[in-house]
TIPA-119625 format. One record per residue (C-alpha): residue in one letter; y negated, z, x. Coordinates in steps of 0.1 Angstrom, whole numbers, padded with zeros to 4 digits, always signed. Example, Ala and Ser with C-alpha at 12.3 -4.5 7.8 and 13.67 -1.06 7.14 Angstrom:
BEGIN
A+0045+0078+0123S+0011+0071+0137
# end
This chain:
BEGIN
X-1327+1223+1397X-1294+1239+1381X-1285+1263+1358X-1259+1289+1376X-1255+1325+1369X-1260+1335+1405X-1242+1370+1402X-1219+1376+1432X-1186+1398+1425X-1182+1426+1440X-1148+1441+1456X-1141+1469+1430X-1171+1481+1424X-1176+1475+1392X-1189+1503+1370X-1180+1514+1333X-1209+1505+1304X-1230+1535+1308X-1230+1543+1342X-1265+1551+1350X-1299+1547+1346X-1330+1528+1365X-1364+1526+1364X-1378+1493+1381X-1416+1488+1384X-1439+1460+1386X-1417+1444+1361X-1440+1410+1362X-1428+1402+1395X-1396+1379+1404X-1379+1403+1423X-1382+1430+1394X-1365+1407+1371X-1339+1402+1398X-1330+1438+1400X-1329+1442+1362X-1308+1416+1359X-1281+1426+1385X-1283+1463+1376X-1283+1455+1337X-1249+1434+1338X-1232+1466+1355X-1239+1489+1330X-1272+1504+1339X-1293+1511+1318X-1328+1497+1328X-1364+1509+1319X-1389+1485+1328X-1422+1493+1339X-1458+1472+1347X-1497+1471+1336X-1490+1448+1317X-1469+1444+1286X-1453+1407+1286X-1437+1406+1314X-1404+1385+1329X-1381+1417+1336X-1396+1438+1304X-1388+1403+1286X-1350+1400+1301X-1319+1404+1275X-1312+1435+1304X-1341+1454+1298X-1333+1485+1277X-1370+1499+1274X-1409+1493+1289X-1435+1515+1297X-1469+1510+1309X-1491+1528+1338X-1526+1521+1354X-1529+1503+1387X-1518+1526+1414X-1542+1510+1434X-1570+1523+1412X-1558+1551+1398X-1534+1568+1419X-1526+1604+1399X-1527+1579+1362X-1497+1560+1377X-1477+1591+1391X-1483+1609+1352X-1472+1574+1336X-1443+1575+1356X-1432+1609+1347X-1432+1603+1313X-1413+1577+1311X-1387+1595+1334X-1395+1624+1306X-1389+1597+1276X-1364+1573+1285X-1345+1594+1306X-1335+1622+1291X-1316+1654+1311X-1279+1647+1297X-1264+1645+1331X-1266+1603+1339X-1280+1597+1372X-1313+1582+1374X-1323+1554+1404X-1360+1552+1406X-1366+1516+1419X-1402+1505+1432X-1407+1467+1440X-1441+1460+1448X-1469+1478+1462X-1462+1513+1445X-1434+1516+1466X-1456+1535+1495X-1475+1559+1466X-1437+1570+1449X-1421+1572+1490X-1451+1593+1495X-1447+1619+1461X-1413+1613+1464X-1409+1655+1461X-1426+1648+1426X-1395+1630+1413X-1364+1640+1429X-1343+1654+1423X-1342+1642+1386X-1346+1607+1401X-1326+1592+1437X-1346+1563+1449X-1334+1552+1488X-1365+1544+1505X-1378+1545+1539X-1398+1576+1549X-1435+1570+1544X-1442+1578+1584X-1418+1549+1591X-1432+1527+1561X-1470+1533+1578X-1451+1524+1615X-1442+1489+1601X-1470+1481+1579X-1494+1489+1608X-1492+1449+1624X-1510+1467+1654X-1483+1497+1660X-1456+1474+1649X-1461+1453+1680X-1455+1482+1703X-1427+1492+1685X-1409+1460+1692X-1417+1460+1728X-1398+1498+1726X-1369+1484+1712X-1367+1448+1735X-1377+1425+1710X-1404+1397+1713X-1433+1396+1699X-1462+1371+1703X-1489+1376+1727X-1513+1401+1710X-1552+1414+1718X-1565+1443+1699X-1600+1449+1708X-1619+1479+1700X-1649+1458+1689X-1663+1426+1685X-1678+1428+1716X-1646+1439+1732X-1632+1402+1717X-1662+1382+1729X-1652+1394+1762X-1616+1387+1760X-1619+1355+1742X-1619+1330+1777X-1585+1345+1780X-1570+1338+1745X-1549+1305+1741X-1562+1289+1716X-1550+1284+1683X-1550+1317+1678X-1539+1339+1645X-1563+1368+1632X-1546+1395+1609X-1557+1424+1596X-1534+1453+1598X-1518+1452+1563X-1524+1423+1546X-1500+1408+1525X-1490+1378+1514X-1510+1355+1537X-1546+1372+1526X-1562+1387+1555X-1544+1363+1581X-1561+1330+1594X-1556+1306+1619X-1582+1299+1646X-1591+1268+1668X-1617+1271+1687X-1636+1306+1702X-1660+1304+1678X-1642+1307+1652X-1622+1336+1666X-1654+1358+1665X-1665+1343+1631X-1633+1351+1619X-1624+1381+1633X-1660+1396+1622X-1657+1380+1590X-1626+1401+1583X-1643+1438+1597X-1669+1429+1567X-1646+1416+1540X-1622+1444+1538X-1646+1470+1552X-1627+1477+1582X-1627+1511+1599X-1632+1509+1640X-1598+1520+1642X-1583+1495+1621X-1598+1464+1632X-1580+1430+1632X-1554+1421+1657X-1555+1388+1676X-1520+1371+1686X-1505+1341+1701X-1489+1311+1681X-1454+1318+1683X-1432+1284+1687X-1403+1278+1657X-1398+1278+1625X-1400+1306+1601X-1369+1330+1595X-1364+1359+1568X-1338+1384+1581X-1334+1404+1549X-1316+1439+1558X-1299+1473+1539X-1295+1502+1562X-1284+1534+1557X-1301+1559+1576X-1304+1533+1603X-1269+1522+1599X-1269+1483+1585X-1249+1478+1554X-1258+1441+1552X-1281+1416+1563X-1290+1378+1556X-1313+1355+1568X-1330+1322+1548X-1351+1300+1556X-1384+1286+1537X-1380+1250+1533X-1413+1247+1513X-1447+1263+1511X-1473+1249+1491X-1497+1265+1520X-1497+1285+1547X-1490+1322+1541X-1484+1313+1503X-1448+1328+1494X-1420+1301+1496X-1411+1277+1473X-1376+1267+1477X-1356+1284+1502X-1320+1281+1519X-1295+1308+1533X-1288+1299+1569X-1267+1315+1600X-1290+1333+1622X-1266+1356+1646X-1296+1362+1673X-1324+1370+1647X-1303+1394+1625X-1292+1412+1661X-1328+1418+1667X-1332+1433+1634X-1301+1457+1635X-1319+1469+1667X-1354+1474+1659X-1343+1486+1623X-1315+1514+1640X-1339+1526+1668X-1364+1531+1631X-1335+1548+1615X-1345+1531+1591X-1332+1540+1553X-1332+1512+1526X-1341+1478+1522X-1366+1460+1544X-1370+1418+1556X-1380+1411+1591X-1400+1376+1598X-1391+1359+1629X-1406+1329+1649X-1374+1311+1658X-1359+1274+1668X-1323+1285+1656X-1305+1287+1687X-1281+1315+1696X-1291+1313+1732X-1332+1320+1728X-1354+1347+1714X-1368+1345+1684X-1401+1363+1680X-1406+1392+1660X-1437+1383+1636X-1437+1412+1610X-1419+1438+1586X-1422+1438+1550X-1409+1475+1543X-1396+1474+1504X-1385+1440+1476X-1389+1410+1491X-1400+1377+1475X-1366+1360+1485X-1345+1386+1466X-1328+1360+1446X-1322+1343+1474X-1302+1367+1486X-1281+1375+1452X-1279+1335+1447X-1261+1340+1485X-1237+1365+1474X-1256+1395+1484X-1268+1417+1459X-1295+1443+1473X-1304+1458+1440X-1266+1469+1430X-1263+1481+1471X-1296+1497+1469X-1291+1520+1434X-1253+1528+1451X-1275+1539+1482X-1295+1559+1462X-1270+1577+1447X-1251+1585+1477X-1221+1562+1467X-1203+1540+1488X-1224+1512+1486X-1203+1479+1487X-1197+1454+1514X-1210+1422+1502X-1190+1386+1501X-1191+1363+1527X-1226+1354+1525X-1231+1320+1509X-1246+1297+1540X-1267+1264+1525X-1275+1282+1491X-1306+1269+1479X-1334+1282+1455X-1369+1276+1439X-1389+1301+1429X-1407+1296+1394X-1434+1269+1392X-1441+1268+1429X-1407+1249+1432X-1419+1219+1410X-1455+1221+1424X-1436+1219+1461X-1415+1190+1450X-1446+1172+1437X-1458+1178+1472X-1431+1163+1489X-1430+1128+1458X-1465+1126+1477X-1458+1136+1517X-1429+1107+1510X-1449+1082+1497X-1446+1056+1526X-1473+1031+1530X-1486+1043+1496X-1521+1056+1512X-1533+1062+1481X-1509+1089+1469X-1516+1105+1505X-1550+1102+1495X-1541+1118+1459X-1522+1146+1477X-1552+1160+1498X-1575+1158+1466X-1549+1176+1450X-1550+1203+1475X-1580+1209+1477X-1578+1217+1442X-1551+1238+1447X-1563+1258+1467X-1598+1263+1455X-1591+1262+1414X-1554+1272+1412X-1519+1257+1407X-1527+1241+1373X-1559+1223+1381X-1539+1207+1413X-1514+1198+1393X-1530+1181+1371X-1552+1164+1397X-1520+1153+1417X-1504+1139+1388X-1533+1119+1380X-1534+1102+1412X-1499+1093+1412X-1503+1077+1378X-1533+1058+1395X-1513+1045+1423X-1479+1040+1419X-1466+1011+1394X-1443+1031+1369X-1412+1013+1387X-1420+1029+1418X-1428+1058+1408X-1397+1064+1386X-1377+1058+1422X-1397+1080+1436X-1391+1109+1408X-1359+1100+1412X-1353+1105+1447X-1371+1135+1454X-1353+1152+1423X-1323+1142+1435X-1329+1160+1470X-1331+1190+1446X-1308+1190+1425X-1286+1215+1439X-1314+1240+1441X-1309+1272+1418X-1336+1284+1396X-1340+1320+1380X-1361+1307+1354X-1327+1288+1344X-1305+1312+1345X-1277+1317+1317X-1277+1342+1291X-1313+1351+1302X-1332+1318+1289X-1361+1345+1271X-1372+1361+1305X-1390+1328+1313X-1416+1338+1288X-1428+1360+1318X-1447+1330+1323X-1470+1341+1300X-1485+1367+1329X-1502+1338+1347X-1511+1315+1315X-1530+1346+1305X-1545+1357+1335X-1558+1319+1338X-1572+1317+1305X-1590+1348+1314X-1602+1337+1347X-1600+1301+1347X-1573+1302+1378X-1538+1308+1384X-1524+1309+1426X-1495+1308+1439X-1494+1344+1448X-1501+1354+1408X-1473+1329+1397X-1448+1347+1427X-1461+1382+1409X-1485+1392+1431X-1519+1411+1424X-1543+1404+1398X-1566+1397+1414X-1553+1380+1447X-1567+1402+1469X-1535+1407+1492X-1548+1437+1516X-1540+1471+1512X-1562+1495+1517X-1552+1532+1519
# end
């Protein structure tokens, strides 16, 4: 890891102190504190908000003010009146323009009541008709196929029955995803046509599925996975960039260290599909993909607000959040630097826990770290990051001489050296105590995942339910 202040300069654009204001919610997450960060050294003036009150971004040397509101999940009018007053409060009528900026899943409720806040606050968000379009795995797939872009093989029966009788004719593995999930939850991987049906029902009971929303079925798409992250401007693009996730401590789980790459064909299929949306803000489009110029990659699905690799994309010399409040306002919004290809980043914690999974995939002919690893795992995955940590650790220390593993430490570190971390950041060392979030929630309940420590729900339950 290194400690860079991953700020890209901009041509010009740089405002005087006091230009603006900004509201940025879900202030526990990441991304929030990456928006804070970049709108805060320009000038803005930036009013945290979350349900909790120790937070990363409320935390951050950039954060003017927080506020607190109810989960807009739960309590859908409490978070709208919260919001107001802390528009009411913190942003008093004296003529600075106001950006309301939504990261996580309260971006669909404020695109909805958008009329409630504007025109006191700008925000530049997709219309909630086109949000629903993309989030809707189901209508997203024909939308695709209207615009020429691949997308996997897909099923969507009517009823379970309606599977059972397609099943003979579905290649197995197979993926089975519920319309919106998010962040891996309501998506699993199927080997045999048994499990597709134990699955697939499985999911109608879990999230109380509707039979017009039941689970999809589609094809394994070949390649690796590719994040086209995208700004348009009432479907015309103001700046794209694509990075890839080099480690997962799962599948589905968000990505632990990433790297910016060149990916000409993949970011021409998201101009297209994005124009023909008319799409209006920012958005990142998952591919299945080898790389090459000269094939296809294959659409996967749209995540229609703040994505997980936002600093990613700042790190790369692309800076959504100042291109997104200068979108809001109606200003020119700035063309971005020649976009960094190679940057690397970890996000917090799951970095390390991914490059003490790789000390252990790397082990050679140690069996017994392999063996430590898929202990570890298993841990992981049913007790939480710290618990297969811990256990990981411990079986290193059991197998390895302290010589070997030293070199071994060494080695793997060394690989990742170069790898930027936001935790690290100059001048912002006191936004790390974010931490705090997940410590506390796993005190509480005696587990932390990877989605809580990437600022995801409470309580890990990834599907969205209107």
């Amino acid at each position: 890891m290194s400690e860079r202040d991953p700020a890209p300069s901009t041509h010009g654009t740089e405002p005087p102190a006091g230009a603006g204001r900004a509201i940025v919610t879900f202030a526990r997450s990441w991304q929030a504190l990456t928006v804070i960060r970049s709108l805060g050294r320009r000038g803005v003036e930036v009013i945290a908000g979350d349900e909790y009150d120790l937070t990363p971004g409320g935390l951050s040397r950039y954060c003017a003010a927080r506020f607190s509101y109810p989960d807009p999940a739960r309590d859908r009018q409490g978070f709208l009146a919260a919001l107001e007053r802390a528009i009411e409060e913190h942003c008093p009528d004296d003529g600075q323009p106001l950006v309301l900026v939504p990261v996580h899943r309260e971006t669909f409720v404020i695109a909805e009541e958008r009329a409630r806040f504007e025109p006191r606050a700008a925000m530049a968000l997709p219309d909630p008709e086109r949000i629903a379009a993309v989030r809707d795995k189901g209508r997203l797939v024909e939308l695709a196929r209207d615009a020429g872009v691949p997308v996997p093989d897909t099923w969507q029966p009517g009823s379970a029955d309606e599977l059972r009788a397609a099943a003979d004719e579905i290649p197995l593995p197979a993926i089975v995803k519920v319309r919106r999930g998010v962040a891996g939850v309501g998506l699993e991987k199927v080997e045999t046509r048994a499990d597709l049906l134990a699955t697939f029902e499985k999911m109608v009971e879990q999230f109380r599925l509707e039979p017009s929303d039941l689970p999809i079925v589609q094809a394994l798409a070949p390649g690796d996975d590719y994040c086209v992250t995208a700004l348009f401007d009432r479907g015309a693009p103001r700046a794209t960039m694509t990075y890839r996730n080099l480690a997962k401590l799962s599948d589905g789980a968000p990505g632990a260290i990433r790297e910016t790459v060149e990916a000409r064909a993949a970011e021409a299929a998201t101009r297209k599909l994005l124009a023909d949306l008319d799409w209006h803000g920012i958005a990142e489009v998952d591919f299945m993909w080898d790389g090459r110029d000269d094939s296809e990659p294959v659409l996967i699905e749209i995540n229609p607000r703040l994505f997980g690799g936002l600093f990613q994309a700042v790190a790369s010399g692309v800076d959504y959040p100042w291109m997104l409040y200068r979108l809001a306002l109606g200003d020119p919004v700035p063309e971005p630097e020649e976009v960094k290809i190679g940057a690397r980043t970890e996000a917090p914690v799951l970095g390390l826990l991914a490059t003490m999974r790789e000390l252990a995939e790397e082990a050679g002919d140690f069996d017994g770290v392999a063996e430590a690893w898929r202990a570890a795992r298993g841990e992981l995955e049913s007790k939480g990051a710290f618990e297969g940590l811990r256990r990981l650790w411990r079986g290193l220390a059991d197998e390895l001489d302290p010589e070997a593993r030293i070199e071994r430490v060494r080695s793997v570190l060394e690989r990742n050296e170069g790898n930027v971390s936001m935790l690290l950041e100059s001048g912002d060392a006191r936004a790390g105590l974010g931490l705090i979030y997940p410590l506390a929630v796993f005190l509480r309940h005696g587990k932390v995942t990877s989605d809580l420590l990437a600022g995801a729900s409470l309580e890990g339950d990834g599907f969205e339910s209107d």
